[in-house]
C-alpha positions in Angstrom: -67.8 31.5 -139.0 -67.9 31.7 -135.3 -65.2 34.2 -133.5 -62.8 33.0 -130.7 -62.7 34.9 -127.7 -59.6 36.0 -128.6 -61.0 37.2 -132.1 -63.8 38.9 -130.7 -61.4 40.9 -128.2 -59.1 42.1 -130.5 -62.3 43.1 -132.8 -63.5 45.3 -130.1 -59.6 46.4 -128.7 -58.4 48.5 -131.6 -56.0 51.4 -129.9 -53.5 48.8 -130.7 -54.4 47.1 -134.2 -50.8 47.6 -136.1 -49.0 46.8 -133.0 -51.3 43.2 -132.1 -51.2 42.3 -136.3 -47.4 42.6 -136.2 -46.9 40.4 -133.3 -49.5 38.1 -134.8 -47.4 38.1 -137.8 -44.3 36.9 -135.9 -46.1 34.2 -135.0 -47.2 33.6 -138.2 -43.5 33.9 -139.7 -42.3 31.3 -137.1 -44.7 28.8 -138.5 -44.1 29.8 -141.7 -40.6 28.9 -141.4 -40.8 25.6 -139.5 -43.1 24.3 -142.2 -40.2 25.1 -144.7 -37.6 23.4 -142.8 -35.9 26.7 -142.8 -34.0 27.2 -139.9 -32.0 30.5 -140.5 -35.9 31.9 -141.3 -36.7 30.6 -138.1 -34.3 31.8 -135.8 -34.8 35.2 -137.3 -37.9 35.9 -135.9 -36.1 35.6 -132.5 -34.4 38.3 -130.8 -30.1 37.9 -130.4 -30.1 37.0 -126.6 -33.9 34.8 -126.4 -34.0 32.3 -124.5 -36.3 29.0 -125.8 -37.9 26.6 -123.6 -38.7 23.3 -125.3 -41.5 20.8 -124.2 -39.1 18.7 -122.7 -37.3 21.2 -121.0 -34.1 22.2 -123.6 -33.6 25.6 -122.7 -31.7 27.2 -126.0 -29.6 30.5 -125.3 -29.7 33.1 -128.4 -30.7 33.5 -131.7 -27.9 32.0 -133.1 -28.3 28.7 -130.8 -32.1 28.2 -131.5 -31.2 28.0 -135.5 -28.7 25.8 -135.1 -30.5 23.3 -133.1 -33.8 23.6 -135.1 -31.6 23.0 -138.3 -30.7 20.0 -136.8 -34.3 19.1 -135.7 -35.5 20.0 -139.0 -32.9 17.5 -140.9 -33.7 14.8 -138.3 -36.4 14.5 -135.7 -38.6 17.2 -136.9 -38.2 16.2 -141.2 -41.2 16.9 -143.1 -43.0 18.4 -139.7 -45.6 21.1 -139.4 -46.6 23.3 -136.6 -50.3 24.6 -135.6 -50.3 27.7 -133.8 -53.5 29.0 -132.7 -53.5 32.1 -130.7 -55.4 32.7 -127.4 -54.4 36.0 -126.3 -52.1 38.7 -126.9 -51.7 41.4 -123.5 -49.2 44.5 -124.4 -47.8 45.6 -120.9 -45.6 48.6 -122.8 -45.7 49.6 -125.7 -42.7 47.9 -127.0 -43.6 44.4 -125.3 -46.4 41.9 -125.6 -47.1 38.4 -124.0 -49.1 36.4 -126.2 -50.3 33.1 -125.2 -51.3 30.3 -127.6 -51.8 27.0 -128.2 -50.1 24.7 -130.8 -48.3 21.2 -132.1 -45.4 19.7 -134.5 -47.4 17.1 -136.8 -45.7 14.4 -138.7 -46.2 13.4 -141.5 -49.0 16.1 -143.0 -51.3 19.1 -141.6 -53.3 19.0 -138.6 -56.7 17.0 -138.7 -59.4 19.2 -138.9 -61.5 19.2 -135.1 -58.0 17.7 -133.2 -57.2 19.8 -130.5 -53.2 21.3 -130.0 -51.7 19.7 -126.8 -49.5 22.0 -125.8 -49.2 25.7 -124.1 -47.3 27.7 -125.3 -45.8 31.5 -124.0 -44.0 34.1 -126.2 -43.0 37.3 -124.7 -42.2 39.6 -128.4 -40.8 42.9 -128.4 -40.4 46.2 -130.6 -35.9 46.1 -130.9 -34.6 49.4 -132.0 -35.0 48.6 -135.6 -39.2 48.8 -135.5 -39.2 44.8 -136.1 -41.1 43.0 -133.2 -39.3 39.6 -132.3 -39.6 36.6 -130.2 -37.5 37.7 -126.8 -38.8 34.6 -125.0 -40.9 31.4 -125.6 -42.1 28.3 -123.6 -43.5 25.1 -124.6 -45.2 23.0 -122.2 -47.4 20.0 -123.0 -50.7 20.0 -121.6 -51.6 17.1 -119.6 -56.0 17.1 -119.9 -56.7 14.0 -117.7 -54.2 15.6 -114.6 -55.7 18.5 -115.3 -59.5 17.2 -115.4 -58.1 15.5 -111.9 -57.0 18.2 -110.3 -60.3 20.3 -111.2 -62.4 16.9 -109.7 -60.7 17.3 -106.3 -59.9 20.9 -106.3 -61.9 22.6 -108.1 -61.1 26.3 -107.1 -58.0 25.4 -108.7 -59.9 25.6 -112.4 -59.1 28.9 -114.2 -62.1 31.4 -114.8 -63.7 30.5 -117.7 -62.3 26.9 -118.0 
């Protein structure tokens, strides 16, 4: 098995190892969550006052909010769904506070074909709260538009991110 960049970072970044493997796991309890429909499960891995950015631009206020709209999703638009979260990279900038960055996707209708790529950016910051769990304080979702990006790059191309 080939490491991401990502893997390979953390591999060689340990000062931080139980700190970066419990904010992996709240990203791993989010999606753990949404594939169960379980709504109440999923707003707990946010923080009281976060604030949620969907891909179309619903900004959500509060834990409380975000589980009552996803238990809406989940019982309509979002039935039977499952979300891919892959990683990219997780920067702590204090030592109760992390940004990771990753990449992801709700499927219908079964998992995620192996080799099909996630088509939308994602931003989380998580945070240490007084009672030691880390939780989501802030997430945005935006989809990632390839061909206006490969334009952009074509005309521009100092506008193309370092290792892009």
């Amino acid at each position: 098995m080939q490491l991401t960049s990502y893997q390979k970072e953390t591999a060689v970044n340990t000062e931080r190892t139980a700190d970066t493997e419990a904010v992996e796991a709240v990203i791993r309890d989010t999606v753990a969550a949404w594939n169960a429909g379980d709504a109440t499960a999923y707003g707990a891995c946010f923080t009281a006052d976060a604030t949620y950015v969907t891909w179309v631009g619903t900004r959500y206020q509060g834990r409380q909010e975000i589980a009552r709209a996803h238990a809406a999703l989940f019982r309509m638009f979002l039935k039977g769904s499952t979300l891919a979260d892959e990683i990219v990279a997780v920067r702590f900038i204090g030592p109760d506070a992390a940004i990771v960055s990753s990449n992801g996707d709700v499927v219908k209708g079964g998992k995620r074909p192996e080799g099909v790529k996630l088509t939308k950016a994602q931003t989380y910051t998580i945070v240490r709260e007084a009672d030691g769990h880390w939780r989501i304080a802030s997430f945005h979702n935006t989809k990632h538009k390839a061909l206006m990006e490969r334009i952009s790059f074509a005309f521009a191309p100092e506008t193309m991110p370092a290792g892009a």
